[in-house]
C-alpha positions as CSV (number, residue, x, y, z in Angstrom):
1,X,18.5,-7.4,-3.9
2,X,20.5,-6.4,-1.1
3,X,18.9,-3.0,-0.8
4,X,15.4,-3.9,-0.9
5,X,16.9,-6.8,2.3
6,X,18.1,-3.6,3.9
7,X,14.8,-2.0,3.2
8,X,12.7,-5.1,4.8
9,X,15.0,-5.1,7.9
10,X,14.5,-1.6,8.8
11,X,11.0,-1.4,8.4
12,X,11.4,-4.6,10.7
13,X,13.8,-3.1,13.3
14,X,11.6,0.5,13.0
15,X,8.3,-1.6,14.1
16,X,9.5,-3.7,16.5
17,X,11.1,-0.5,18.4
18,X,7.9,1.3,18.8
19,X,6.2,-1.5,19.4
20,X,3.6,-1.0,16.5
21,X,1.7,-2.7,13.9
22,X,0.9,-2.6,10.5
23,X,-1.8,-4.2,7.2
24,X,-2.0,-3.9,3.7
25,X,-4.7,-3.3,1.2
26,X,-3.6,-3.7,-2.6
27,X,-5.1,-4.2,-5.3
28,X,-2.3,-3.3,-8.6
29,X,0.5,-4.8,-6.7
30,X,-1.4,-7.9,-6.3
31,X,0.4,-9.4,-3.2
32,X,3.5,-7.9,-3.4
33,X,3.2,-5.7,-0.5
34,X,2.4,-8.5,1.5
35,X,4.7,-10.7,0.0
36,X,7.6,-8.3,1.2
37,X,6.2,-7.7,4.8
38,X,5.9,-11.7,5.1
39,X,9.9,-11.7,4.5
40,X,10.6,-9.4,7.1
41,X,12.2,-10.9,10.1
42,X,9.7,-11.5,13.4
43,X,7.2,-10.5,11.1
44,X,4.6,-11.7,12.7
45,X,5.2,-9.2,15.6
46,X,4.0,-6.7,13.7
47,X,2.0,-7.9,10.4
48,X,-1.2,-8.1,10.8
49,X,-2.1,-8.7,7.6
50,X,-3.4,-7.8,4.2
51,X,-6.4,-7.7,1.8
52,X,-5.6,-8.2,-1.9
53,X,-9.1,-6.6,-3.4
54,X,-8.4,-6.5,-6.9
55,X,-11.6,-6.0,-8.5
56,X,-14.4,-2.8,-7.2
57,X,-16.6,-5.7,-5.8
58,X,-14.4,-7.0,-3.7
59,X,-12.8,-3.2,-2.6
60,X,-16.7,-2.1,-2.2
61,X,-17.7,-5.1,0.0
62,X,-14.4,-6.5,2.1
63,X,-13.0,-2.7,2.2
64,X,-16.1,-0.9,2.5
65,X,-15.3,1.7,-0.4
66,X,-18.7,3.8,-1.5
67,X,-19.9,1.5,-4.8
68,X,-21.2,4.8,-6.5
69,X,-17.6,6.9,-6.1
70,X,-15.7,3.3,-6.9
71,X,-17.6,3.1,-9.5
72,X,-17.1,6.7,-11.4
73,X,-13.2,6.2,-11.3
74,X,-12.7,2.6,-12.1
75,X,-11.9,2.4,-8.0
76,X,-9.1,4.5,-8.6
77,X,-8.4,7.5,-7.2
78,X,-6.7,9.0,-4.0
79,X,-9.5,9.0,-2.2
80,X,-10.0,5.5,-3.0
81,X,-6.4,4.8,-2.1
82,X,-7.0,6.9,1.4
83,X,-10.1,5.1,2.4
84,X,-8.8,1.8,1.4
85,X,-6.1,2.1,4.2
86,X,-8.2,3.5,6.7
87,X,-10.3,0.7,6.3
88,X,-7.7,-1.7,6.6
89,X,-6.3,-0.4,9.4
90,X,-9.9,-1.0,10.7
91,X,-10.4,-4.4,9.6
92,X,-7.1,-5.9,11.1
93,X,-7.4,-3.3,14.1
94,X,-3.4,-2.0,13.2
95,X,-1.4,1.3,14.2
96,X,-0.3,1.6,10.4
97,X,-1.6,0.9,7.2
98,X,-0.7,1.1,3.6
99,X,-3.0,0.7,0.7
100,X,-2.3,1.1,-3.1
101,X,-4.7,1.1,-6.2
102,X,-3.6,1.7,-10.1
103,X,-3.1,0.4,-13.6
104,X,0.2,-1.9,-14.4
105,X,-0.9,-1.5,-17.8
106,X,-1.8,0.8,-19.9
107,X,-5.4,0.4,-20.5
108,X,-8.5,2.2,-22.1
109,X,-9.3,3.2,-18.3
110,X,-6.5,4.5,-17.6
111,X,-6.2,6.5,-20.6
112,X,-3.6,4.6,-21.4
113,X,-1.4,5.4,-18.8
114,X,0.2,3.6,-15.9
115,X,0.1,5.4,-12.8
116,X,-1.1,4.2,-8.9
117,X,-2.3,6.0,-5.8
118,X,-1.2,5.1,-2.6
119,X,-1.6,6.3,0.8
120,X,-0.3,5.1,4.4
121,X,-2.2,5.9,7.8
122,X,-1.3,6.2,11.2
123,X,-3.6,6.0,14.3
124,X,-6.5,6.5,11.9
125,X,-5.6,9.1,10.0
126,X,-3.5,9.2,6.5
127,X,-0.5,10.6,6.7
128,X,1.1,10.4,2.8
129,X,-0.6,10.2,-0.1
130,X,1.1,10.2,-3.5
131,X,0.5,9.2,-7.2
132,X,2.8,7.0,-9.1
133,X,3.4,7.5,-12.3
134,X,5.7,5.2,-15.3
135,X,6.5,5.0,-18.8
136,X,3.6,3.8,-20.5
137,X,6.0,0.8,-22.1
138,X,6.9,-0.3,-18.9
139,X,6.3,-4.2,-18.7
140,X,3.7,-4.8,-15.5
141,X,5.5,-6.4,-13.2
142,X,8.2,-4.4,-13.2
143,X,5.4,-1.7,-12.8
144,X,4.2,-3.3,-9.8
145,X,7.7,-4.1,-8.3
146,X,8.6,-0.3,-9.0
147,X,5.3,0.8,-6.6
148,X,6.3,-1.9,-4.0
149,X,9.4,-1.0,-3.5
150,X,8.7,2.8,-4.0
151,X,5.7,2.6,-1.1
152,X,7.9,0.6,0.9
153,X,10.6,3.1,0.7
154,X,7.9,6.1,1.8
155,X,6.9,4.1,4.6
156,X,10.7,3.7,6.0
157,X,11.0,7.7,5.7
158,X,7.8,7.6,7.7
159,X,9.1,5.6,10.3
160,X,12.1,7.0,10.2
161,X,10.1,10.7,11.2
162,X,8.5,8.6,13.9
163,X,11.8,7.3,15.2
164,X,12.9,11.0,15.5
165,X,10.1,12.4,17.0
166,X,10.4,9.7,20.0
């Protein structure tokens, strides 16, 4: 617990030094992005918000993700991923974004697998994309928690690269 704290602070302290901002778009983590950026101190100086679109209607039609390419991969792919945080980014007019799409459960679908795309973007343009993948035993929430905390993680290294570069 006090690592992920640490985690939330310095995505918090990274944010408020450059002055940025940041929104969400989930869908397999169901909140728990959002969840996390809510705890972070002065949060509201820097989230914006976040879109939980968990089924392909509501990614095609509040996201604006292509119905005919969310469609041929069960809205999940890393294109999907990438164009659900651009979009985002869009929506809630941010300098970052982070978006994430996947199975927590292993599911015909998925081919039985439990995996997750996510990707973050920066000034309109993605930056990281990655796939996740667990154990196919692995109990869902503590599939979702794992991608949180993992995404969250990549997004303090990108920040941190930011920090650097200034």
């Amino acid at each position: 617990m006090e690592l992920q704290q640490n985690l939330l602070n310095y995505i918090s302290r990274a944010l408020l030094s450059i002055n940025e901002t940041v929104s969400v778009a989930e869908s397999v983590t169901s909140g728990f992005l959002q969840f996390s950026f809510s705890q972070m101190q002065h949060a509201s100086l820097f989230y914006k918000g976040g879109v939980t679109a968990y089924t392909l209607a509501e990614k095609t039609k509040i996201l604006n993700i292509d119905t005919q390419e969310a469609e041929e991969c069960n809205c999940v792919s890393q294109s999907i991923a990438d164009k659900m945080a651009l979009n985002v980014a869009k929506l809630f007019s941010t300098d970052w974004s982070i978006a994430v799409t996947g199975y927590a459960a292993p599911i015909r679908e998925s081919g039985n697998h439990i995996f997750s795309f996510f990707s973050i973007s920066y000034k309109n343009e993605i930056i990281l994309s990655k796939k996740i993948e667990l154990h196919h035993k692995t109990p869902a929430v503590n599939a979702q928690l794992y991608y949180t905390e993992f995404i969250l993680g990549c997004f303090k290294s990108e920040l941190n690269q930011m920090l650097i570069l200034q």
